[in-house]
C-alpha positions as CSV (number, residue, x, y, z in Angstrom):
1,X,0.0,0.0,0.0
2,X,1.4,3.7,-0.6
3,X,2.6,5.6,1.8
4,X,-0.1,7.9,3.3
5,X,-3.2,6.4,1.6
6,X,-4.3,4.2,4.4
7,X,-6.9,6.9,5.8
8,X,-5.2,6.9,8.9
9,X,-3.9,10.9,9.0
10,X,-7.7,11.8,10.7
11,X,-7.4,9.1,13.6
12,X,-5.3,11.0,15.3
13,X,-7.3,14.1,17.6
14,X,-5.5,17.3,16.2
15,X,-6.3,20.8,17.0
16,X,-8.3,22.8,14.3
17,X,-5.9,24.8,12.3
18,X,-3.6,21.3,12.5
19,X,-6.1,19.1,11.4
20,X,-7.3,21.7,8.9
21,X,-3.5,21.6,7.0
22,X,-3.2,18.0,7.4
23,X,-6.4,17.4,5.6
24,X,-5.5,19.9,2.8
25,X,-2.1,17.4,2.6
26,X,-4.2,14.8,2.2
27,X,-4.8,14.4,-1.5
28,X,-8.1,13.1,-3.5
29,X,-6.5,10.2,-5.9
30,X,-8.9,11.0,-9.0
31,X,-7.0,8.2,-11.5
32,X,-3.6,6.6,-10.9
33,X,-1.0,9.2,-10.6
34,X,-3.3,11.7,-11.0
35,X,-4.2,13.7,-7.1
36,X,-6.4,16.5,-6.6
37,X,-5.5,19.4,-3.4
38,X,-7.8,22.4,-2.1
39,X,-6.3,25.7,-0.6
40,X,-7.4,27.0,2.6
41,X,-10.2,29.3,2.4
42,X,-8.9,32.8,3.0
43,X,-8.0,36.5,1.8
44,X,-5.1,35.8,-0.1
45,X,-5.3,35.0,-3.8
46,X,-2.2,33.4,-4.6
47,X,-1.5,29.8,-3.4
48,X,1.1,30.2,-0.4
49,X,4.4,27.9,-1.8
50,X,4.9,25.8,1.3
51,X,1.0,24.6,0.6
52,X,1.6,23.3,-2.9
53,X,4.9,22.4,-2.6
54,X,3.6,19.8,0.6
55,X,1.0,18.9,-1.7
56,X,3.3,18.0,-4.1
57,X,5.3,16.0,-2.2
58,X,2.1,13.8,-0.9
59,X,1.5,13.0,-4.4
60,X,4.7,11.8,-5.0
61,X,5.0,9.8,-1.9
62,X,2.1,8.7,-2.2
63,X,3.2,6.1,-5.8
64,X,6.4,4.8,-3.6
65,X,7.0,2.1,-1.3
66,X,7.0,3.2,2.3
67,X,10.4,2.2,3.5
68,X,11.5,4.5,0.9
69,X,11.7,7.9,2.8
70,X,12.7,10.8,0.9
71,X,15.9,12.1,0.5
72,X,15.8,15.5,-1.1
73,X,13.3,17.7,-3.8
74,X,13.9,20.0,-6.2
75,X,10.9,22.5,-7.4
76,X,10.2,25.4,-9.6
77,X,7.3,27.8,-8.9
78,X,5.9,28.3,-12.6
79,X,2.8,30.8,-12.2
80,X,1.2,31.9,-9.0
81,X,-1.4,29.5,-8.1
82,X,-5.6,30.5,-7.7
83,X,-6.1,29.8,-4.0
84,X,-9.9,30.0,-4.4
85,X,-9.9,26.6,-7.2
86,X,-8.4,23.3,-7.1
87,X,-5.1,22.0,-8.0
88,X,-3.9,18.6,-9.5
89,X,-1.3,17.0,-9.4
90,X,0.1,15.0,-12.3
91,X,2.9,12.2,-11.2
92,X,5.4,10.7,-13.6
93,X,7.2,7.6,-11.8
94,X,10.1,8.6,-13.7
95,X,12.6,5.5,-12.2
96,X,12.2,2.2,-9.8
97,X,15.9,1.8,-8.7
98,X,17.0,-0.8,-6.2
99,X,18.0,1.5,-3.7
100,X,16.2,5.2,-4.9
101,X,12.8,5.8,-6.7
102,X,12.3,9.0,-8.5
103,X,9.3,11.1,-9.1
104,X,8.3,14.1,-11.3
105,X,5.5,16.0,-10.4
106,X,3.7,18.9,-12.4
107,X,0.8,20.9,-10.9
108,X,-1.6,22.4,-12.7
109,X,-4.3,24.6,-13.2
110,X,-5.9,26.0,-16.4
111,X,-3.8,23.4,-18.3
112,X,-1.2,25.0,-17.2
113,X,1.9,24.1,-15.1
114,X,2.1,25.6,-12.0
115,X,4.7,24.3,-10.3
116,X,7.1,21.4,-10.9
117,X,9.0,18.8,-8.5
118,X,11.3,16.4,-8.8
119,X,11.8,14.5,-5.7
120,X,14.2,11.3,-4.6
121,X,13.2,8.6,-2.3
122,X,16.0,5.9,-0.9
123,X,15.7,3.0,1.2
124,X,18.0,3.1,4.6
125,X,21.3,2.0,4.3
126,X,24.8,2.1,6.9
127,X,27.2,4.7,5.8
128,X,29.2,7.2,6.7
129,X,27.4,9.9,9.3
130,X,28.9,13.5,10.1
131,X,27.2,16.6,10.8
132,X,29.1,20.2,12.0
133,X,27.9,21.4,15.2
134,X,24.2,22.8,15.9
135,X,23.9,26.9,16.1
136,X,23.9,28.3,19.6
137,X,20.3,29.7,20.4
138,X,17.8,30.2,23.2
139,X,15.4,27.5,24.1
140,X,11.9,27.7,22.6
141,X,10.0,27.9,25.3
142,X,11.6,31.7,26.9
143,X,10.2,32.6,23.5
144,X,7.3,35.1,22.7
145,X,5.0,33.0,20.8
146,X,3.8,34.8,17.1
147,X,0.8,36.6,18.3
148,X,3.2,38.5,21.2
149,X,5.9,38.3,18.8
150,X,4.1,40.5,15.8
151,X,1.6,43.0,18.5
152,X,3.4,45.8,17.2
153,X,2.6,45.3,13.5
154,X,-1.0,43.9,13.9
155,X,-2.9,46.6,12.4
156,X,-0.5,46.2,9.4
157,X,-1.0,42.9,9.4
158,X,-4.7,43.0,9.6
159,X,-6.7,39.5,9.7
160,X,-3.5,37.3,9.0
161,X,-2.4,38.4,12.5
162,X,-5.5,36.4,13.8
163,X,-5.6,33.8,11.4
164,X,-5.4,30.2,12.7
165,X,-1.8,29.1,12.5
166,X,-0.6,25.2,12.3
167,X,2.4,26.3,12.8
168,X,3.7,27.0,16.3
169,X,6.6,29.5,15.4
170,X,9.4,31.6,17.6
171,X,11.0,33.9,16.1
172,X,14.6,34.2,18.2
173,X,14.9,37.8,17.8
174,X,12.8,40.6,16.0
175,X,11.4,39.5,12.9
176,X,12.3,41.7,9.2
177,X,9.1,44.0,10.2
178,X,11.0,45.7,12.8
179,X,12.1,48.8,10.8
180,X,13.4,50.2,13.6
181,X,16.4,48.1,13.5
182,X,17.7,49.5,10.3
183,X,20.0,47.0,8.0
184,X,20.9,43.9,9.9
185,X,23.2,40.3,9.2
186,X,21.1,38.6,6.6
187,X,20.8,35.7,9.8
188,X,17.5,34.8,11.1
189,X,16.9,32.0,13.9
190,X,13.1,30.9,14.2
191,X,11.7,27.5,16.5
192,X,8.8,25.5,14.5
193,X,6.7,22.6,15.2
194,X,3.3,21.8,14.2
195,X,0.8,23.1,16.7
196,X,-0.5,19.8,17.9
197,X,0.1,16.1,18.0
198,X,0.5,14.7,14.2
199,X,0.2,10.8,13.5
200,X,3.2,9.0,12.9
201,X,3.7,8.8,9.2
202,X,6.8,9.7,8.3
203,X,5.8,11.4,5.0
204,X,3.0,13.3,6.6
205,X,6.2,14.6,8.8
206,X,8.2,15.4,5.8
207,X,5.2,17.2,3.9
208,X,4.2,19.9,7.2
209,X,8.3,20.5,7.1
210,X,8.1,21.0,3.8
211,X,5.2,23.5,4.4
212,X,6.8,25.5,7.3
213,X,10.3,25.6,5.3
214,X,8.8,28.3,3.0
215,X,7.7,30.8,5.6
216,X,10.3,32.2,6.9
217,X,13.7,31.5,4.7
218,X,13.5,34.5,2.2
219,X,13.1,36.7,5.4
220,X,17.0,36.8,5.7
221,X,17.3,38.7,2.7
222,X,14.9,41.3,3.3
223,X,16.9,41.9,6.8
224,X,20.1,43.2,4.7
225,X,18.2,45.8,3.4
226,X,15.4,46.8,6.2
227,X,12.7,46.3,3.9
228,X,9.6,44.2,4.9
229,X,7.2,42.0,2.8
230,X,3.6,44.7,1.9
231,X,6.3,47.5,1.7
232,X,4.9,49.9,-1.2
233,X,7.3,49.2,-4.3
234,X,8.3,45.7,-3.1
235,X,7.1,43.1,-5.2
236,X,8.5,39.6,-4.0
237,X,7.7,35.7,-4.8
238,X,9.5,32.4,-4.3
239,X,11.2,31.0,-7.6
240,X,12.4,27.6,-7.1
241,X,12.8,25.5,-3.2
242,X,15.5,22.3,-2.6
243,X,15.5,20.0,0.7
244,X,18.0,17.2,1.5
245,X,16.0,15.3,4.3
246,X,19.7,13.4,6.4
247,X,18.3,12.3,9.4
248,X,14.6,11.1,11.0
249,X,12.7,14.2,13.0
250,X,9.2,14.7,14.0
251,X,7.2,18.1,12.8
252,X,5.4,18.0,16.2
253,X,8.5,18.6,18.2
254,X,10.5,21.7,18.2
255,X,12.9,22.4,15.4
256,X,15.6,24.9,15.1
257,X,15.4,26.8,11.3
258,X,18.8,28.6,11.4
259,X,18.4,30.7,8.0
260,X,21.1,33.1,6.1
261,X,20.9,34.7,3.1
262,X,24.5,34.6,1.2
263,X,23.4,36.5,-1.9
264,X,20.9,39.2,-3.5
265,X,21.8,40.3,-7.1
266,X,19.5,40.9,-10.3
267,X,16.4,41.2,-9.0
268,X,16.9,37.6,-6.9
269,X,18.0,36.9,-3.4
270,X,18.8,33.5,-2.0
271,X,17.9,31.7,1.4
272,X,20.2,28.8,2.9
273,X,19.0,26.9,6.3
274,X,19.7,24.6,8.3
275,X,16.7,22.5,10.2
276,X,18.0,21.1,13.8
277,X,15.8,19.3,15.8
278,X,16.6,20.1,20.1
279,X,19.0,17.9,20.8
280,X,21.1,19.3,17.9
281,X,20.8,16.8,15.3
282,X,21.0,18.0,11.5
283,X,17.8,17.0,10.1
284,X,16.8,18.8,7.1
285,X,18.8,21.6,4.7
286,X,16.9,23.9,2.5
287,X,18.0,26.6,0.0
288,X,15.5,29.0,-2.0
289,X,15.7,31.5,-4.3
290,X,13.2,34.5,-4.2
291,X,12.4,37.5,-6.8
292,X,12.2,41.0,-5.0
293,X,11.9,43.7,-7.2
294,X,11.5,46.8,-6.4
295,X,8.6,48.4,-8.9
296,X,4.8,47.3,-9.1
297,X,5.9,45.5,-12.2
298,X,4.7,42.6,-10.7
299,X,5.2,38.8,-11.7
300,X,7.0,37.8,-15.3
């Protein structure tokens, strides 16, 4: 049986907002290798990246074996994605190896690509294990937790300051809105878990990382230059997301993002992190590229 289609993601007593993402994870199978995903209902138009990017993943996972973790995914945001209609998701089981399976996924809406993944699933094996030492930061739980974290921008945030959140997130210092700080490091250190007990399938795990890695990464690029995302003249989307998944984690327990940005040039700025879970142990790595132009020329 695939991994995640045993109807088992809903036996397990989540809070609302948790339950809500982990039921927008969990795909309609329409024809084989054919899914179909829903978008919250909310005020933003465009499909947030971490959603169909954790979609994506699900459908993938879902045509491989499940000893077969995965190992790492590649993706390319096409077009923005309409929030307010369905997406699906085409899979092309592009190799059976005897150690890694491989998977293409396209989504689409319109007829038209959306967004495209390529992700690599491997079977456990013994090898050779080294990881540098975990970033020094301050526990989670000294943390302000978002809503006490973002009180000085709520107006500006309006109804997404209230929104339900899944995601239990600690920013460990003053997130990009704070102006006040002027230009700072391009560093960021954020604490995420999902906000609530999730059941133990390792790809559902994978898939809400997935999701939270996309929140927060392109932040560290805005922070070199004190500008913040709504800013009049700043027009800013993600262009293409990689993971390498090393190590076994939970999404329900904390997890350390350390995030830098190394780069901005030609309209594009680039995000590099490092996912640790508490004890210090190198789970995940991510890297994105962003657009952030600074015109209302909007998308290209």
């Amino acid at each position: 049986m695939s991994v995640g289609s045993c109807g088992h993601w809903h036996d397990v007593a989540m809070p609302a907002p948790l339950d809500l993402l982990v039921e927008l994870l969990d795909l309609e199978a329409i024809e084989v290798n054919l899914f179909r995903g829903r978008s919250p209902v909310e005020r933003h138009q465009r499909v947030f990246g971490g959603h169909v990017a954790g979609q994506a993943l699900v459908a993938a996972g879902r045509t491989v074996s499940p000893d077969r973790p995965v190992h790492s995914l590649h993706a390319y945001f096409l077009r923005p994605g309409d929030a307010a209609r369905p997406i699906l998701y085409q899979v092309d089981r592009i190799r059976d190896g005897r150690s890694f399976t491989t998977r293409r996924v396209v989504a689409i809406q319109d007829g038209e690509a959306i967004f495209n993944l390529a992700a690599s699933f491997h079977a456990a094996e013994e090898g050779l294990d080294h990881q540098l030492p975990a970033p020094v930061a301050p526990a989670p739980g000294g943390l302000p937790g978002f809503a006490e974290r973002m009180a000085p921008w709520k107006e500006r945030l309006g109804d997404w300051y209230t929104a339900p959140r899944p995601i239990d997130l600690r920013y460990v210092d003053e997130p990009h809105l704070a102006h006040d700080r002027g230009r700072r490091p391009p560093r960021e250190q954020v604490w995420v878990r999902a906000d609530g007990r999730l059941p133990d399938d390792p790809l559902l795990h994978a898939c809400v990382v997935t999701y939270a890695s996309d929140m927060t990464l392109l932040d560290s690029v805005l922070l070199a230059h004190n500008v913040s995302w709504g800013d009049p003249g700043l027009y800013g989307a993600s262009l293409d997301h990689a993971m390498w998944f090393h190590r076994p984690f939970r999404a329900d327990e904390w997890l350390l993002y350390d995030q830098e940005s190394s780069s901005s040039a030609g309209a594009r700025g680039l995000g590099q992190g490092r996912i640790f879970t508490a004890e210090g142990v190198h789970v995940v790595s991510v890297v994105q590229e962003g657009l952030f132009r600074l015109s209302h020329a909007g998308p290209g």
